[in-house]
C-alpha positions as CSV (number, residue, x, y, z in Angstrom):
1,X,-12.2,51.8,-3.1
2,X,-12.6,50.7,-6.7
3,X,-9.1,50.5,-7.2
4,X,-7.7,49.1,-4.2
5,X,-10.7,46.1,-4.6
6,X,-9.3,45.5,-7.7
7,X,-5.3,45.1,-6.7
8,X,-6.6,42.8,-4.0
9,X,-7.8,40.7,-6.5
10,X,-5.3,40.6,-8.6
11,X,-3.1,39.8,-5.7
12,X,-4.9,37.4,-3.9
13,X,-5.7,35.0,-6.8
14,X,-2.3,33.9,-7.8
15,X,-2.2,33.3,-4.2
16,X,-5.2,31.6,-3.7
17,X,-4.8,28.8,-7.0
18,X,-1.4,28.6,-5.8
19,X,-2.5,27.2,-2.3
20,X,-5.1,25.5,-3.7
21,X,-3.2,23.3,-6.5
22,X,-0.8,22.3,-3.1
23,X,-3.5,21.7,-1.4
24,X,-4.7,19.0,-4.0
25,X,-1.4,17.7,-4.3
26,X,-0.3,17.2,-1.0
27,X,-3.8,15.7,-0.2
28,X,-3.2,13.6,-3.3
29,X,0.3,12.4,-2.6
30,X,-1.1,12.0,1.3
31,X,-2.9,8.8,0.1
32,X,-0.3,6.6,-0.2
33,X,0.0,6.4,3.8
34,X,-2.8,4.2,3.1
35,X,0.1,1.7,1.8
36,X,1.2,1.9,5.2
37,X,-0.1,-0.7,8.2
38,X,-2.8,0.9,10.1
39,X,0.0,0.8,13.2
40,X,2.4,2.6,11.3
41,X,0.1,5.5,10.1
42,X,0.4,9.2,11.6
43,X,-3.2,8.7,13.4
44,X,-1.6,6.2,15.1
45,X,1.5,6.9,16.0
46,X,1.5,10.7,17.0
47,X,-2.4,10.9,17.8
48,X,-2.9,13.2,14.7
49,X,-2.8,13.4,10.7
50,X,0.2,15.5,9.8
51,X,-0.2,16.6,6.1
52,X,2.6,16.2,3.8
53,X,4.0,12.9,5.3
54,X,2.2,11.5,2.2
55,X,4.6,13.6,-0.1
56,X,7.8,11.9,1.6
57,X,6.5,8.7,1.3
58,X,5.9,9.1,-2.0
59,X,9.3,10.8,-3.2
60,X,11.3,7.8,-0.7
61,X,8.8,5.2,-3.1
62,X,10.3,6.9,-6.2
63,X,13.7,6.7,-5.2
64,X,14.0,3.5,-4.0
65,X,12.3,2.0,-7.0
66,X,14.9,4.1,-9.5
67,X,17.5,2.2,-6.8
68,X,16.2,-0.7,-7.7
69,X,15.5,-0.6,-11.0
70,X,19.0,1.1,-11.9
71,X,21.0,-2.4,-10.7
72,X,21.3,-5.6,-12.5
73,X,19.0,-7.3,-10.4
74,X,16.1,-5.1,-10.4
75,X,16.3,-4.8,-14.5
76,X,16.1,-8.3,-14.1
77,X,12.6,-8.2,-12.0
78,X,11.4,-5.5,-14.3
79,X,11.9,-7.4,-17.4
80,X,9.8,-10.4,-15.6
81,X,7.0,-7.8,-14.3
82,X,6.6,-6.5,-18.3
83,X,6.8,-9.9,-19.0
84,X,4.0,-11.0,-17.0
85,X,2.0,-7.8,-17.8
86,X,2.3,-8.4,-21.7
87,X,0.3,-11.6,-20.9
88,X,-2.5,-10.0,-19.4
89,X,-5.4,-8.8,-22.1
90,X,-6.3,-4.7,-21.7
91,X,-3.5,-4.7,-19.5
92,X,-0.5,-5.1,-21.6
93,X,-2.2,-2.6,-24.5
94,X,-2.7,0.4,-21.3
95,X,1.0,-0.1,-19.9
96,X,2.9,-0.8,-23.1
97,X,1.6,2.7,-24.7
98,X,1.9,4.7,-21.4
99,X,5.6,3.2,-20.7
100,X,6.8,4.1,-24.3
101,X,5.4,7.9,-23.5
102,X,7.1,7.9,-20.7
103,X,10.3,6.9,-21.7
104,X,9.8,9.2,-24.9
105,X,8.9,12.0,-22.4
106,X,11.6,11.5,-19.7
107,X,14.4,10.7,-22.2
108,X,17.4,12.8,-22.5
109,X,18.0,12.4,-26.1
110,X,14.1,12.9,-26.8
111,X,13.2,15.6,-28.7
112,X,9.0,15.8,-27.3
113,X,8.6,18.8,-25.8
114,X,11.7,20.1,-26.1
115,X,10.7,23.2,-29.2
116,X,7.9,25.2,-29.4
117,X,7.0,26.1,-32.1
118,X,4.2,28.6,-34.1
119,X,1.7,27.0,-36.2
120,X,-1.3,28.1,-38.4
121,X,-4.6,26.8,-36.7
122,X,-7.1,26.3,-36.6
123,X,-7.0,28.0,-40.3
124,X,-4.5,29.7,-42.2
125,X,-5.1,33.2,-40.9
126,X,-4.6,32.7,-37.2
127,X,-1.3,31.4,-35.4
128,X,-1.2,29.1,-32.1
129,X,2.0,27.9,-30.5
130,X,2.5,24.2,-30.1
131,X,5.0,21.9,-28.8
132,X,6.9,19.7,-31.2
133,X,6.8,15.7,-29.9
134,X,8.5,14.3,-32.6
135,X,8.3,13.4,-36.5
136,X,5.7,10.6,-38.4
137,X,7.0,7.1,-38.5
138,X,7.9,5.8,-42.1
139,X,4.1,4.1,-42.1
140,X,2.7,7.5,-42.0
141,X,5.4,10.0,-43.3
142,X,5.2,7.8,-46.8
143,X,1.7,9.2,-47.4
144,X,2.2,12.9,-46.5
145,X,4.4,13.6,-49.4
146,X,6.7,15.8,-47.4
147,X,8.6,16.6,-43.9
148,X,6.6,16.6,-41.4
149,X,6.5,17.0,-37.7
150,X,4.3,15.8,-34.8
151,X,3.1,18.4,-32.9
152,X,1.0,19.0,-29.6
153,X,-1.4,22.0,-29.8
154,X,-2.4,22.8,-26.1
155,X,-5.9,24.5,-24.9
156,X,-6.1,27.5,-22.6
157,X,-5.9,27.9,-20.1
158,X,-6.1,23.8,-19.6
159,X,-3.3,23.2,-21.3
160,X,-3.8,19.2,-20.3
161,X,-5.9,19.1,-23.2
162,X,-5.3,19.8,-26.6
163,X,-4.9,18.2,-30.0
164,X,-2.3,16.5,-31.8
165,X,-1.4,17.3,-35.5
166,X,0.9,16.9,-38.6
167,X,2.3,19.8,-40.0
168,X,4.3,20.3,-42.9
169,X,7.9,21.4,-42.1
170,X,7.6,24.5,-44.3
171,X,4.4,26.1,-42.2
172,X,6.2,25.7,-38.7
173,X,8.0,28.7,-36.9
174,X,10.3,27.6,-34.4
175,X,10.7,30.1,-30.8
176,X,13.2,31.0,-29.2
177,X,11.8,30.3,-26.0
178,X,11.5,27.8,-22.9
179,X,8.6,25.3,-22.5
180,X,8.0,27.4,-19.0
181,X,7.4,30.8,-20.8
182,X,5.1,29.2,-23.6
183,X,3.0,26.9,-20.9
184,X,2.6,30.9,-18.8
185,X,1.7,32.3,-21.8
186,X,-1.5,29.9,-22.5
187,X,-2.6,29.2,-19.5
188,X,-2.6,32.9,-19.1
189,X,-4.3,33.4,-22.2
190,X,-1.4,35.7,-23.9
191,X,-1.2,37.7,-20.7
192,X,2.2,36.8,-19.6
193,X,4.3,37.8,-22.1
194,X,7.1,34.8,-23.2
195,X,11.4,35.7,-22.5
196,X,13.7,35.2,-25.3
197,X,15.4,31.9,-24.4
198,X,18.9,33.7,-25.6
199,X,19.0,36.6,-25.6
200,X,21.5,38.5,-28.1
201,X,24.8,39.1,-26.4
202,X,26.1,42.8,-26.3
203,X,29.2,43.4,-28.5
């Protein structure tokens, strides 16, 4: 009985965390039917709340403002909106910093998150992984005497959190392997073991 308890468990849970993250994402994403008119709304129309309508709004939102903002006109209206928003005190200092991660993050030729690498830390005799988002500006990198790079050390198993650190060229490792693998293997706590991102080829 022991045993067959246990395999439920084990599972169940990946089941269970795996409905439940939906769950709060579809219920998230479901709020923006509150953009809607009352009229317009599922209540309204078909009697009922039909989740998930919430997710299509929001991914037909996303596209149309990449549709937008991709022609000549719409960079035109964005320029004005930053425009107007670099006027506004609090405002302009939240937006400015969160657009430039974004761009850093969603770029093609960025390098953030694209290595991950092994580190010492928190003290020489223990290793963590950690994923490289780029290398100190001049105003920094002229006071650390040699390379370094910017890296992001995630927690476990939230890897949401974490720390952010320059380290010396010379002490980093850097894996073979995907962002995926390494994000399974913290939030697992090293249970999931990482893949080899390419594998040797048979001669």
């Amino acid at each position: 009985m022991k045993r067959y308890f246990i395999t439920g468990i084990v599972v169940l849970i990946p089941v269970v965390i795996t409905l439940w993250v939906l769950r709060v994402i579809v219920t998230t994403l479901d709020q923006t039917l509150f953009l809607l008119p009352p009229n317009l709304r599922p209540e309204a129309l078909f009697g009922m709340n039909i989740p998930g309508l919430g997710v299509l709004l929001t991914l037909c939102i996303v596209f149309l403002t990449g549709a937008i903002a991709a022609n000549f006109l719409g960079q035109r209206l964005l320029t004005l909106g930053e425009r107007l928003l670099d006027k506004i005190p609090v405002v302009n200092s939240i937006y400015s910093s969160v657009k430039q991660v974004s761009d850093t993050l969603f770029s093609s030729s960025g390098q953030a998150f694209r290595k991950v690498l092994l580190i010492r830390y928190p003290h020489g005799d223990s290793w963590t992984l950690a994923f490289q988002t780029g290398i100190p500006q001049e105003l920094v990198a002229a006071h650390l005497g040699e390379p370094h790079l910017n890296v992001y050390v995630p927690t476990t198993p939230n890897p949401t959190s974490g720390f952010f650190l320059m380290v010396p060229c010379r002490e980093v490792i850097e894996l073979d392997i995907s962002v995926d693998d390494a994000l399974k293997h913290i939030i697992s706590m090293g249970v999931v073991e990482p893949r080899q991102k390419h594998p040797p080829k048979n001669i």
